[in-house]
PDB file of N, CA, C and O in Angstrom:
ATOM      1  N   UNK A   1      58.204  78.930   6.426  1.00  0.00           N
ATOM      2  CA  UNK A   1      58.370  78.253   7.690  1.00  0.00           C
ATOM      3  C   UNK A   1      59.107  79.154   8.673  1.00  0.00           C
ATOM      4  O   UNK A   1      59.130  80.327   8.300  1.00  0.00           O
ATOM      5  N   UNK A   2      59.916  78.831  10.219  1.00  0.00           N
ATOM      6  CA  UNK A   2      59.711  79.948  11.003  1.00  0.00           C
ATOM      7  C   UNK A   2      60.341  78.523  11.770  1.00  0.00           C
ATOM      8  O   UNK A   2      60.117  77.352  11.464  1.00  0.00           O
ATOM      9  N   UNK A   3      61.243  79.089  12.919  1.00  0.00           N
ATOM     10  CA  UNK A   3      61.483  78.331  13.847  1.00  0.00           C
ATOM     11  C   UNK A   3      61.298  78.547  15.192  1.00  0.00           C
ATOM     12  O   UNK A   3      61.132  79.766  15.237  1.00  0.00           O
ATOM     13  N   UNK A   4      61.207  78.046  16.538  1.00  0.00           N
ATOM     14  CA  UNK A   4      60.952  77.958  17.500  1.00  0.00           C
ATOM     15  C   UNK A   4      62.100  77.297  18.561  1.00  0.00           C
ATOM     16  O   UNK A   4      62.786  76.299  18.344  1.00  0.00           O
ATOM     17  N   UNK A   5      62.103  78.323  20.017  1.00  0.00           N
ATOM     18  CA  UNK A   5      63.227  77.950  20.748  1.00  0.00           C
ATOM     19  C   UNK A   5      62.414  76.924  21.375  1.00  0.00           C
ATOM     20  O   UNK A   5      61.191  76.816  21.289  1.00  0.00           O
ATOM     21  N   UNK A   6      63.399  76.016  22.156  1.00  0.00           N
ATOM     22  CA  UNK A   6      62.272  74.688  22.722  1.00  0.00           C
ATOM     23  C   UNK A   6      63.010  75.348  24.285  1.00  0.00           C
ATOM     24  O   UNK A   6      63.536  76.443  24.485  1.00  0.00           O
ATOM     25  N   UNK A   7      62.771  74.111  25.280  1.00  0.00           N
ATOM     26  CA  UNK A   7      63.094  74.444  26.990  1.00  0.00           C
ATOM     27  C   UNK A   7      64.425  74.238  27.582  1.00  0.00           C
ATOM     28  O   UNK A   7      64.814  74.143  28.746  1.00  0.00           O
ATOM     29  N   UNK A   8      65.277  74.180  25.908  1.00  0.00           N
ATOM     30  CA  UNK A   8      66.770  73.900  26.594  1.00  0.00           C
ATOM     31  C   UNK A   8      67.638  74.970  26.476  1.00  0.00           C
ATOM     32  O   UNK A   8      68.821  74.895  26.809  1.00  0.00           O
ATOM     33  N   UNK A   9      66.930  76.323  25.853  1.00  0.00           N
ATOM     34  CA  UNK A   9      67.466  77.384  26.211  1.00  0.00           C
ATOM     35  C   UNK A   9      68.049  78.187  27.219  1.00  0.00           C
ATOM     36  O   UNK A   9      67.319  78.898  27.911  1.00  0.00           O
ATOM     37  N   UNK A  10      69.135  78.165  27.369  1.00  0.00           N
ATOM     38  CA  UNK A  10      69.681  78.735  28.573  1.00  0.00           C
ATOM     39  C   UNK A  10      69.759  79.900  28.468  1.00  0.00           C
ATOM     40  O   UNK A  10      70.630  80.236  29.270  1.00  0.00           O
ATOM     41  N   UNK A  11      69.203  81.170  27.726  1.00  0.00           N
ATOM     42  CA  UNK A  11      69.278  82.590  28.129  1.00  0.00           C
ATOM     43  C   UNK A  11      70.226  83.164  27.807  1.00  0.00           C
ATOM     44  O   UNK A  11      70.359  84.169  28.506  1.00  0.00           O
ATOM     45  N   UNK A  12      71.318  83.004  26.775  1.00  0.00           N
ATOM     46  CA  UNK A  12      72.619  83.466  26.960  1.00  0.00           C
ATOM     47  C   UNK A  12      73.006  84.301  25.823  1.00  0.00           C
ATOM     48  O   UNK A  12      74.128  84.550  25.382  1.00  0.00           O
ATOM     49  N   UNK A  13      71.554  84.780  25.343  1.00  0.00           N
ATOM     50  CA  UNK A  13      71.309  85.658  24.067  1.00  0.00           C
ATOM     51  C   UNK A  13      72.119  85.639  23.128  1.00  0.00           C
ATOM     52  O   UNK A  13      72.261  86.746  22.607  1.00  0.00           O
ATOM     53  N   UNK A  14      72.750  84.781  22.668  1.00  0.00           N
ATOM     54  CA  UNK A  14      73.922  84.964  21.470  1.00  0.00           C
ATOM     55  C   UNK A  14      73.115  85.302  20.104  1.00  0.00           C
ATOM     56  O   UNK A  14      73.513  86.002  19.173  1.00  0.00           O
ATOM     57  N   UNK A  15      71.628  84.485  20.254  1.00  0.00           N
ATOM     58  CA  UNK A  15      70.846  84.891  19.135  1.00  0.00           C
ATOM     59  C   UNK A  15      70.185  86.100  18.808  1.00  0.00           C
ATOM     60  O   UNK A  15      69.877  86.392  17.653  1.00  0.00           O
ATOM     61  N   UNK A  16      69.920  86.937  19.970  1.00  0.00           N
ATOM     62  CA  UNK A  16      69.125  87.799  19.612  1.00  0.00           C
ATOM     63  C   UNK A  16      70.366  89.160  18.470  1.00  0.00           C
ATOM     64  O   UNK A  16      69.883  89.701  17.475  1.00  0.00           O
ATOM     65  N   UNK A  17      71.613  89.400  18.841  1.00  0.00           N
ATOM     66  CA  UNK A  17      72.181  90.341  17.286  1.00  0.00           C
ATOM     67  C   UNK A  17      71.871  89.372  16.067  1.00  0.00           C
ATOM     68  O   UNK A  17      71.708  89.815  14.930  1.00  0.00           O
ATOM     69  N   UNK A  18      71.824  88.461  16.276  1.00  0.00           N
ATOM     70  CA  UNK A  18      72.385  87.901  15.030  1.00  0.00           C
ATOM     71  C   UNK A  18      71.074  87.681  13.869  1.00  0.00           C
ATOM     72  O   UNK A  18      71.154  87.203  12.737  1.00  0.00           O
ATOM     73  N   UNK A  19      70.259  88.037  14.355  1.00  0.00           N
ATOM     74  CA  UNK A  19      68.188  87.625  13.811  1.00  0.00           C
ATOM     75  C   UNK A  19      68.319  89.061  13.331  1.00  0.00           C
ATOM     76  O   UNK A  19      68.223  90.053  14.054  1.00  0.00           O
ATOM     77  N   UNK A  20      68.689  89.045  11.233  1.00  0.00           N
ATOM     78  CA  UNK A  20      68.332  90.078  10.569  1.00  0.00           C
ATOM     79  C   UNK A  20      66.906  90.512  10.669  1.00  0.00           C
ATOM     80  O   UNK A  20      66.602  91.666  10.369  1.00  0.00           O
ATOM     81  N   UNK A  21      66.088  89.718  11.042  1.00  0.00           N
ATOM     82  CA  UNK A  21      64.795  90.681  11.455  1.00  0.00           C
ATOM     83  C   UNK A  21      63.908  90.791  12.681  1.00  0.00           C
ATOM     84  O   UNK A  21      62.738  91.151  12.818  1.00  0.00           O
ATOM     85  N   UNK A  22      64.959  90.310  13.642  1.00  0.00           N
ATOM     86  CA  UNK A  22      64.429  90.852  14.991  1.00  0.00           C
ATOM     87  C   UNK A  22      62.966  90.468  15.347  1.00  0.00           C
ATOM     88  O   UNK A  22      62.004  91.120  15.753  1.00  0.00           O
ATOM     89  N   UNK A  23      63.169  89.147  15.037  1.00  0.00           N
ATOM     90  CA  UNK A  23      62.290  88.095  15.435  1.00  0.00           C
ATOM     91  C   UNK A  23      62.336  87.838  16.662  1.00  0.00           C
ATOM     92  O   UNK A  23      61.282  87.756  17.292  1.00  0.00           O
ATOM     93  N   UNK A  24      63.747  87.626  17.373  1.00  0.00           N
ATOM     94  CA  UNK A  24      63.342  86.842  18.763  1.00  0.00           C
ATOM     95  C   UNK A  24      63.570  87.992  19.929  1.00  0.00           C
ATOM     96  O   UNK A  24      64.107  89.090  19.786  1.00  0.00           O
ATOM     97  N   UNK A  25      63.212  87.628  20.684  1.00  0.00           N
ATOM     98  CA  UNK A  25      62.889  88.562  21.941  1.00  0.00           C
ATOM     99  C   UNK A  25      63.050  87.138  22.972  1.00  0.00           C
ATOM    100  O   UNK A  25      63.103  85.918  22.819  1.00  0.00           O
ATOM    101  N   UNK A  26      63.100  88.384  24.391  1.00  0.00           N
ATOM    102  CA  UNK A  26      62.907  88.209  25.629  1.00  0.00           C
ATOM    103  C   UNK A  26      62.004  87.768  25.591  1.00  0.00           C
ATOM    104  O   UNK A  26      61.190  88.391  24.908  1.00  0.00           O
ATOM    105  N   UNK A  27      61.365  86.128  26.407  1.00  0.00           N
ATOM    106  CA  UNK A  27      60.280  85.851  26.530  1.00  0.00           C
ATOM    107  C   UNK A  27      60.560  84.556  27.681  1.00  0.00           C
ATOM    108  O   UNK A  27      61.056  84.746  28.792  1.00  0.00           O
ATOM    109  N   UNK A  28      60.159  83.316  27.187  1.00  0.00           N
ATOM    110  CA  UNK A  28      60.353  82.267  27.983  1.00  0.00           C
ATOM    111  C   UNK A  28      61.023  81.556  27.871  1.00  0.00           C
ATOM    112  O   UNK A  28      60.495  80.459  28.051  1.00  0.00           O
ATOM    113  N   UNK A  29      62.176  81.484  27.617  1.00  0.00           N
ATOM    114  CA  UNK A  29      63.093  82.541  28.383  1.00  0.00           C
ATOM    115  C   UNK A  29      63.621  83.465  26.635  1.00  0.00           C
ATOM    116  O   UNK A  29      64.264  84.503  26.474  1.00  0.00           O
ATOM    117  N   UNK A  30      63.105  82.674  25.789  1.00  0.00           N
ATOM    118  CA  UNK A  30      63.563  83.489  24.539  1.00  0.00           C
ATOM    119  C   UNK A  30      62.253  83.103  23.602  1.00  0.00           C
ATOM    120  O   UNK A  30      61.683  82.073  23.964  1.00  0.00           O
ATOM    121  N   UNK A  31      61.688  83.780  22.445  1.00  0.00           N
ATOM    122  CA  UNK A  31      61.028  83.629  22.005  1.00  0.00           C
ATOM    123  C   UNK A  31      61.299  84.075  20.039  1.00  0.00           C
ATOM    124  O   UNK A  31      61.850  85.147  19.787  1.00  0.00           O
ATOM    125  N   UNK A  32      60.875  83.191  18.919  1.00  0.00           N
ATOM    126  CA  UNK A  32      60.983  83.865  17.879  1.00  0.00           C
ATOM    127  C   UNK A  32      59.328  84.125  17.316  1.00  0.00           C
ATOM    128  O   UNK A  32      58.322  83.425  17.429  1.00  0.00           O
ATOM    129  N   UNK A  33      59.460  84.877  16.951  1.00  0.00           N
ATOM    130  CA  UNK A  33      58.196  85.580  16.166  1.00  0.00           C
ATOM    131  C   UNK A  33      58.037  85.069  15.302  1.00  0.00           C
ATOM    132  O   UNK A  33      58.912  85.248  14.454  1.00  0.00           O
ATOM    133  N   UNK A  34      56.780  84.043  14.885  1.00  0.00           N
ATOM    134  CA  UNK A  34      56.761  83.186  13.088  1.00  0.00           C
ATOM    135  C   UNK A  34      56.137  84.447  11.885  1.00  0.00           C
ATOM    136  O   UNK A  34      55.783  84.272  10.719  1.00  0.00           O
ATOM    137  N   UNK A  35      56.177  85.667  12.670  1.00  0.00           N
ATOM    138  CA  UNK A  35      55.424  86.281  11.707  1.00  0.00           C
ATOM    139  C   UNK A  35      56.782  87.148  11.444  1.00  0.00           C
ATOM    140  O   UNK A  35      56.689  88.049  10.610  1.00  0.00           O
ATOM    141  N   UNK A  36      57.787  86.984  11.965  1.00  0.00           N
ATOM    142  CA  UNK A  36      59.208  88.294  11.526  1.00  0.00           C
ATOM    143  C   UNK A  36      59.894  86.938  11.074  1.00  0.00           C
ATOM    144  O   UNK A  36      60.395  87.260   9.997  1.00  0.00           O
ATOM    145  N   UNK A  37      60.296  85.180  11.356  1.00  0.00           N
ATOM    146  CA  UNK A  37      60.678  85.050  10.949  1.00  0.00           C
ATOM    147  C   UNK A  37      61.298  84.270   9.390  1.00  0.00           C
ATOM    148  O   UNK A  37      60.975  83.105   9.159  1.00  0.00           O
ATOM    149  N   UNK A  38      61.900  84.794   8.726  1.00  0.00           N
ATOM    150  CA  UNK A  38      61.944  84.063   7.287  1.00  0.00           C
ATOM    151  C   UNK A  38      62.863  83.149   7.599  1.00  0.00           C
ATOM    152  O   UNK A  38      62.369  82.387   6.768  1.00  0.00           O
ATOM    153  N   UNK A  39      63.815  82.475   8.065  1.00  0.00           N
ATOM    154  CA  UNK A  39      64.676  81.602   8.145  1.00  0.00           C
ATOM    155  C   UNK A  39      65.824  82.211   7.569  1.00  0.00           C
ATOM    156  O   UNK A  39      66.443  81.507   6.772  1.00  0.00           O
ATOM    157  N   UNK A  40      66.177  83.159   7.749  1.00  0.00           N
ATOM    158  CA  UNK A  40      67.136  84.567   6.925  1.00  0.00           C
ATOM    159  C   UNK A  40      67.702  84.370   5.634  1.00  0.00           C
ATOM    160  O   UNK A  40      68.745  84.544   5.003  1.00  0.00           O
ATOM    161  N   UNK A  41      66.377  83.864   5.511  1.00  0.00           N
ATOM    162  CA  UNK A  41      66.224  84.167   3.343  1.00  0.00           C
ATOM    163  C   UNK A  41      67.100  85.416   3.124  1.00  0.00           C
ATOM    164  O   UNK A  41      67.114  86.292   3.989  1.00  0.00           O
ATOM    165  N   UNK A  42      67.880  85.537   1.920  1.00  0.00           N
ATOM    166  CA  UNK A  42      68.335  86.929   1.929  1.00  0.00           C
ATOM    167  C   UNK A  42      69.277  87.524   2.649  1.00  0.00           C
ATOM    168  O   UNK A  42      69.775  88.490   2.071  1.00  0.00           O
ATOM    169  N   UNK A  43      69.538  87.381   3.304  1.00  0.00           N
ATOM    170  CA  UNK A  43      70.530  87.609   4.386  1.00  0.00           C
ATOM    171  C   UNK A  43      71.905  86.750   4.707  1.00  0.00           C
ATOM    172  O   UNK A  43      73.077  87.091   4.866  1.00  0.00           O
ATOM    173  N   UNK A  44      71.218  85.472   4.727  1.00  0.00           N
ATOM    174  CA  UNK A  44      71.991  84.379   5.297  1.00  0.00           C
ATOM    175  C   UNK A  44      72.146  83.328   4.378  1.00  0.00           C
ATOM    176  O   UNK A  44      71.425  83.390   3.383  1.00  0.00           O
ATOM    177  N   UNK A  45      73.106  82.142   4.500  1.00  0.00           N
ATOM    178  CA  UNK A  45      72.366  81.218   3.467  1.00  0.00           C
ATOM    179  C   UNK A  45      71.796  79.899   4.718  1.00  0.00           C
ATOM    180  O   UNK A  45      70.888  79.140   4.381  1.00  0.00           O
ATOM    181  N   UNK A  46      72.359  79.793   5.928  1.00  0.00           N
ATOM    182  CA  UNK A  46      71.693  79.025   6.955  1.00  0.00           C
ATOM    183  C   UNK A  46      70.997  80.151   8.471  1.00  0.00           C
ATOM    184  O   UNK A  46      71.420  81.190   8.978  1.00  0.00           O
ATOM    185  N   UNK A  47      69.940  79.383   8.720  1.00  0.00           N
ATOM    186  CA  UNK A  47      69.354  80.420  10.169  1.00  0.00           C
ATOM    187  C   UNK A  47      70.462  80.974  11.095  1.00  0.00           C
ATOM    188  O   UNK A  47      71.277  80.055  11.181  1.00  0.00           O
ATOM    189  N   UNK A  48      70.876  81.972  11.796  1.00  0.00           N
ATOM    190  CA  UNK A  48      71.361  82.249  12.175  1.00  0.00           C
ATOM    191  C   UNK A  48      71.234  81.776  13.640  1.00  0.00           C
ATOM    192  O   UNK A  48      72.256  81.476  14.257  1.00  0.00           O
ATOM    193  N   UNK A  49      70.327  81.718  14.071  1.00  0.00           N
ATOM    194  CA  UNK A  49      70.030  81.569  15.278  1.00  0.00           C
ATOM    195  C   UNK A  49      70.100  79.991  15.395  1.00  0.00           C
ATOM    196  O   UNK A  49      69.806  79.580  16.517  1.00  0.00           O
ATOM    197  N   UNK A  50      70.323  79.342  14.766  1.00  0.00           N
ATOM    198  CA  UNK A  50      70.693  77.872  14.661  1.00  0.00           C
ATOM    199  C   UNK A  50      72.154  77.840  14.171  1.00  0.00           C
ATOM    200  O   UNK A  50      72.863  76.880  14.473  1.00  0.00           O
ATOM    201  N   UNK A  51      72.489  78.558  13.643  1.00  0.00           N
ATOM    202  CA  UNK A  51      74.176  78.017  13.474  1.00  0.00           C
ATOM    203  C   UNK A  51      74.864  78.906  15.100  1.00  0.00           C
ATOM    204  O   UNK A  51      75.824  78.454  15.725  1.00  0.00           O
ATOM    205  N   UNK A  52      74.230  79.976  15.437  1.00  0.00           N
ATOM    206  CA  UNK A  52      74.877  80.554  16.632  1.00  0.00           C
ATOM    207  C   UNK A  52      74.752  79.931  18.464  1.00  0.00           C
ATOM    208  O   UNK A  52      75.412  80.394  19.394  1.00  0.00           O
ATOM    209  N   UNK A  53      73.927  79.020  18.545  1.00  0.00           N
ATOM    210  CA  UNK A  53      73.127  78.784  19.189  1.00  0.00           C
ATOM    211  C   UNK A  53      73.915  77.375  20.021  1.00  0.00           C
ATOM    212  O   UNK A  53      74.207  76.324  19.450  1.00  0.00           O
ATOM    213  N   UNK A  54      74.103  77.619  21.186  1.00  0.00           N
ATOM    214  CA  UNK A  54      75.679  76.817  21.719  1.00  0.00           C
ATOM    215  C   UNK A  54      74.841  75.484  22.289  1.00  0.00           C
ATOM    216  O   UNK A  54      75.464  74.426  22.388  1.00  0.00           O
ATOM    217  N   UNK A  55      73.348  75.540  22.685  1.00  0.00           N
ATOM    218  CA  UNK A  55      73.189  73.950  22.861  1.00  0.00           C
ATOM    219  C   UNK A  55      71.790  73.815  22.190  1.00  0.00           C
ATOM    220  O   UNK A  55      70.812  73.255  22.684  1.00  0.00           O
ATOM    221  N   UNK A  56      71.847  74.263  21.303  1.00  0.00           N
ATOM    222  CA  UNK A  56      71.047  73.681  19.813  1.00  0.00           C
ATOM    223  C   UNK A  56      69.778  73.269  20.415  1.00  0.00           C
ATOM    224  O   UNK A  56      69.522  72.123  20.787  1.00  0.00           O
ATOM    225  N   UNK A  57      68.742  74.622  20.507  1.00  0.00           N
ATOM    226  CA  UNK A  57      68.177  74.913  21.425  1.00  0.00           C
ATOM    227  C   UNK A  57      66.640  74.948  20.651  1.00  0.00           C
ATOM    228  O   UNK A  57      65.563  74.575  21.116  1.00  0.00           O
ATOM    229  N   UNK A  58      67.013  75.680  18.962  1.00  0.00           N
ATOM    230  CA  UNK A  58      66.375  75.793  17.975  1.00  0.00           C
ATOM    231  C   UNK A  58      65.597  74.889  17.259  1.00  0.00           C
ATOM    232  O   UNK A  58      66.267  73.910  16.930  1.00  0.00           O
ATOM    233  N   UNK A  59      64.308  74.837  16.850  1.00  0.00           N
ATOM    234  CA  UNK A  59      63.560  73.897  16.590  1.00  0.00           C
ATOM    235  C   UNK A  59      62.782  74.513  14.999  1.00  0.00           C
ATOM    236  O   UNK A  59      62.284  75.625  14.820  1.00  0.00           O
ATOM    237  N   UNK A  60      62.893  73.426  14.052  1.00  0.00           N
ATOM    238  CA  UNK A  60      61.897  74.140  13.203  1.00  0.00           C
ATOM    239  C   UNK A  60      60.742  73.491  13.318  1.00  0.00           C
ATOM    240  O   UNK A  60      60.394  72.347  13.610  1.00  0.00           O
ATOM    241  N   UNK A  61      59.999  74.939  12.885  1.00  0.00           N
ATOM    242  CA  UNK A  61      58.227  74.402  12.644  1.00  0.00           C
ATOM    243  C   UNK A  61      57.953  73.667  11.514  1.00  0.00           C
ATOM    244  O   UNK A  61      58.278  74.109  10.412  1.00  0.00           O
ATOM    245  N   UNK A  62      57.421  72.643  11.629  1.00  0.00           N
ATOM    246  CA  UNK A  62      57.028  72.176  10.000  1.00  0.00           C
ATOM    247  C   UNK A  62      55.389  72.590   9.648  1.00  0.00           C
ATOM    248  O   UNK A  62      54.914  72.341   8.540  1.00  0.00           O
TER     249      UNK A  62
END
């Protein structure tokens, strides 16, 4: 599975260091890649970009 920013992203990149595989990018206004991301299996034991993420902005795909 792979998660997705929704339209309440405010731009304030806290996520993009924190994505061990450089999934999300610059986009509208932020974007994650379902093909870079693992949910930081390995890395992490929760998504990073969801525990960093100041108005919980992050959405998973089911």
């Amino acid at each position: 599975m792979a998660y997705t920013i929704n339209d309440e992203c405010t731009a304030c990149g806290i996520c993009l260091p924190e994505c061990p595989n450089s999934a999300i990018s610059e986009g509208d206004p932020y974007v994650i890649d379902p093909e870079k991301c693992n949910e930081c299996e390995g890395f992490h034991d929760v998504p990073q970009c969801v525990d960093v993420c100041p108005v919980e902005c992050v959405d998973h795909i089911d």
